[in-house]
N, C-alpha and C positions, 0 to 999 in steps of 0.2 A: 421321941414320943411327944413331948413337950412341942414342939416343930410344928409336928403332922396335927395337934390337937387343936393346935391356935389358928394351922391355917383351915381346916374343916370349919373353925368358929367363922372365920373372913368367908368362907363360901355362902356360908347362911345367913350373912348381915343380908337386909332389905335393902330397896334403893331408898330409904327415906335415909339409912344411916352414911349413905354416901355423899357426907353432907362439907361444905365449908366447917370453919371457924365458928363457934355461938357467934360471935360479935358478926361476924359476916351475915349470918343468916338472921340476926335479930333486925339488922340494915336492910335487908331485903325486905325480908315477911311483910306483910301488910293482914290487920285484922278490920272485917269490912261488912258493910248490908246495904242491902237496897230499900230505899225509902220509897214509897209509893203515894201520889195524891195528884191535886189539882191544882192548875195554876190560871188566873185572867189575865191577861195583858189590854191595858189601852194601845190606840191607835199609836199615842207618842212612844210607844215601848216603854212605858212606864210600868210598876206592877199594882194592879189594882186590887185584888187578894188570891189568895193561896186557900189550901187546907191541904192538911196529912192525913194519911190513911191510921188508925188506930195509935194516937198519940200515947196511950196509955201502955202500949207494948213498946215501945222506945225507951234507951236510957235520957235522963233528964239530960247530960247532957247535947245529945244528940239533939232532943227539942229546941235549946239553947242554939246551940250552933245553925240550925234551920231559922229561925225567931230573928238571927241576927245580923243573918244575908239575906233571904229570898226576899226582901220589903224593898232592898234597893238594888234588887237588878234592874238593869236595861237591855231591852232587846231590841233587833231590828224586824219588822212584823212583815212579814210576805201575804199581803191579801188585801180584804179592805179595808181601809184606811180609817172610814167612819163607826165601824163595829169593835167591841171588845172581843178579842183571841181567846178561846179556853182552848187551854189542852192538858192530857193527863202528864203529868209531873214524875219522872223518876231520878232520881236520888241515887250516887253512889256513895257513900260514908266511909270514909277510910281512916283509920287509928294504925300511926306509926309511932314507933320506941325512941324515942329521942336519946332519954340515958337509962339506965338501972332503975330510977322511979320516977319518970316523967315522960307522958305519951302526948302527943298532938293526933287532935281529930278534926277533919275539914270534910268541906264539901267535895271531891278529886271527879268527878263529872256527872255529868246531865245528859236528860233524854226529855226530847218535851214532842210527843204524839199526838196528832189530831184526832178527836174525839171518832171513833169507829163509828161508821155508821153503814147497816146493810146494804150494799151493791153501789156503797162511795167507795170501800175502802176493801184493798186485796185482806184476804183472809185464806187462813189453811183449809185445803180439801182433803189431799191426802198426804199427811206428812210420817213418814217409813222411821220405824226409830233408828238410830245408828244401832253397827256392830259393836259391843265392847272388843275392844283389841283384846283376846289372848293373852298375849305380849305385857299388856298394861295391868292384866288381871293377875300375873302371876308378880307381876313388883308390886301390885298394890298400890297403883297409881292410879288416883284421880284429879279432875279437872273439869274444869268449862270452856269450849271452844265458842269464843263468840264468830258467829259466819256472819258478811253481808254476801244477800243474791240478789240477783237482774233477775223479774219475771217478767216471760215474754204477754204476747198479746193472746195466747194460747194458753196459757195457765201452766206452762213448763217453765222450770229454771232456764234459763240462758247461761247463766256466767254463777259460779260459788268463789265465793274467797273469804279466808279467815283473814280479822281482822287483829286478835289478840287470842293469846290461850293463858291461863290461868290453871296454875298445878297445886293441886293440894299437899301434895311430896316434894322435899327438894332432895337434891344432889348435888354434882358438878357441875360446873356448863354445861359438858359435853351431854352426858346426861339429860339434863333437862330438855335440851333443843330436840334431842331423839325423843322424847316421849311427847313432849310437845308436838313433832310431826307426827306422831301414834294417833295421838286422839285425834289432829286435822286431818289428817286423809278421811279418818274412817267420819268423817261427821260429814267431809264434802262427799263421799262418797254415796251418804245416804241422803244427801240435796239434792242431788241430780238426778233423785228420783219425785222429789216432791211435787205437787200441783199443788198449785191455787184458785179462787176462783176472784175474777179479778173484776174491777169496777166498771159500773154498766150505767151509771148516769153521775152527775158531779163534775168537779172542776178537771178531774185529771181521768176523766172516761177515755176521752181522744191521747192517750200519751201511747207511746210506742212501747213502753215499758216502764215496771215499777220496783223499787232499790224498799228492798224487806230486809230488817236486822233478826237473826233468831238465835238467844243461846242456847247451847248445845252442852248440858250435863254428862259428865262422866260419875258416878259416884258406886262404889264401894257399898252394900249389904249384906249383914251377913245371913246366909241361912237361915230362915225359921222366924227372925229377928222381925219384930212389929215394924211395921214403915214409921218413918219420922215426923216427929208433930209438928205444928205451926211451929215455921223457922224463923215468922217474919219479926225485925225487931233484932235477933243474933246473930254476933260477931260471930264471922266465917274466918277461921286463918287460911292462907295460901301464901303462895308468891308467884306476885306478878309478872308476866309476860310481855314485850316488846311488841307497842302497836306495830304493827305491821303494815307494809305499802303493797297492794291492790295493784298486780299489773293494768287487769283491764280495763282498770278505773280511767288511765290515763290519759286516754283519746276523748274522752267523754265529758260533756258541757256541763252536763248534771252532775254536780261532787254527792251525795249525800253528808248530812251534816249532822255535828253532834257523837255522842257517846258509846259504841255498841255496851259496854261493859256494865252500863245503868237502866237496861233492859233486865224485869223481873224475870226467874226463872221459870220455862214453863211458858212463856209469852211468845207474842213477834211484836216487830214494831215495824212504820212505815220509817224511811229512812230521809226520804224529804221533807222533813217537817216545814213549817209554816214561821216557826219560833224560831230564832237566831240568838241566845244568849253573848250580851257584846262585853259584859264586865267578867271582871275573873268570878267563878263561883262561891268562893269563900271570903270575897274582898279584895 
């Protein structure tokens, strides 16, 4: 009896308890936000000033940590030479566990977007929400699927490809990877339904096509439960997922550059930016 009861208990663990080691998963974990703002560049790639979006919902440290790299990065500037670059600023924050009481937090990557402007810049027309996987809903498995896509000259996706997925659950490897392709399928699947409406005058009207980053939320509510307030400002735990390589990127002259993962949720971005961050982000 004893037997049968323990293993009935093992049939009802969740996939969050099918987990490593603490010490393995405290090595993994990663607790994280996205910082939102503005940034100027002179022509030399020098940085001529910044600002953060609502400094006062941030931990001080975080301000600190911003305060004490962005003054001296250098970029490589794609455009005019004689004008100063603005473009909007995102921030990913990431705080890992070093030991039992001592955490490190850095800048772990950038997104820097040219400023939107109507009928310069692709924008959403109709963008279809993904399916929740079944499957994910009944582990209780959430995540962010960051996609890059190709849109045509048509305002159709071309090409979806996930660049990273990010699990709010861990487990095994094996696990993980499986749920990890749960949520990319079902997020390409509802890309290649999207349109856009794509630029009609500006520097990149003549392009053949245009490389859009968008994340892709998976999250967990429960019933009845009020939606969740201003997130901006709090640490998110997950664990990070393995950039990933882009078949059809391969043949292609045009890389997109920069961070899918520092794209605020809810957003898109343009994926050829203008700005070229050339120093490390945290120093």
């Amino acid at each position: 009896m004893t037997r049968m009861i323990a293993g009935l208990m093992l049939m009802g663990l969740t996939f969050a308890v099918l987990a490593a080691s603490p010490a393995e998963v405290r090595r993994r974990a990663e607790a994280s936000m996205v910082v939102t703002g503005w940034i100027e560049v002179m022509p030399d790639g020098s940085v001529h000033s910044y600002t953060i979006d609502h400094p006062e919902k941030l931990p001080p440290a975080v301000v600190s940590l911003i305060q004490n790299n962005v003054p001296a990065w250098k970029f490589k500037v794609d455009g005019n030479p004689q004008v100063i670059e603005r473009a909007q600023m995102n921030l990913r924050i990431v705080a890992r566990r070093v030991d039992d009481t001592h955490d490190t937090v850095a800048i772990a990557s950038t997104n820097f977007d040219r400023p939107f402007v109507p009928g310069q810049s692709p924008a959403s027309k109709d963008r279809v929400a993904p399916k929740y996987p079944q499957e994910a809903i009944n582990a209780r498995v959430t995540g962010t699927v960051f996609l890059l896509v190709r849109v045509g000259r048509d305002g159709t996706v071309m090409n979806a490809g996930v660049e990273q997925v990010n699990l709010g659950e861990y487990g095994n490897d094996r696990d993980m990877e499986h749920y990890s392709a749960v949520l990319a399928n079902s997020a390409i699947a509802a890309a290649k339904q999207w349109t856009f409406t794509i630029p009609t005058s500006g520097p990149t009207a003549n392009d053949p096509f245009w490389y859009v980053r968008v994340p892709v939320n998976y999250n967990l509510q429960q019933y009845g439960s009020p939606p969740a307030k201003d997130l901006y400002g709090k640490w998110d735990v997950y664990i990070p997922g393995p950039r990933e390589v882009i078949p059809w990127l391969q043949p292609d002259i045009r890389q997109p550059a920069q961070s899918s993962d520092a794209i605020p949720a809810g957003s898109i971005s343009q994926a050829d930016e203008n700005l070229h961050l050339q120093t490390q982000p945290s120093g």
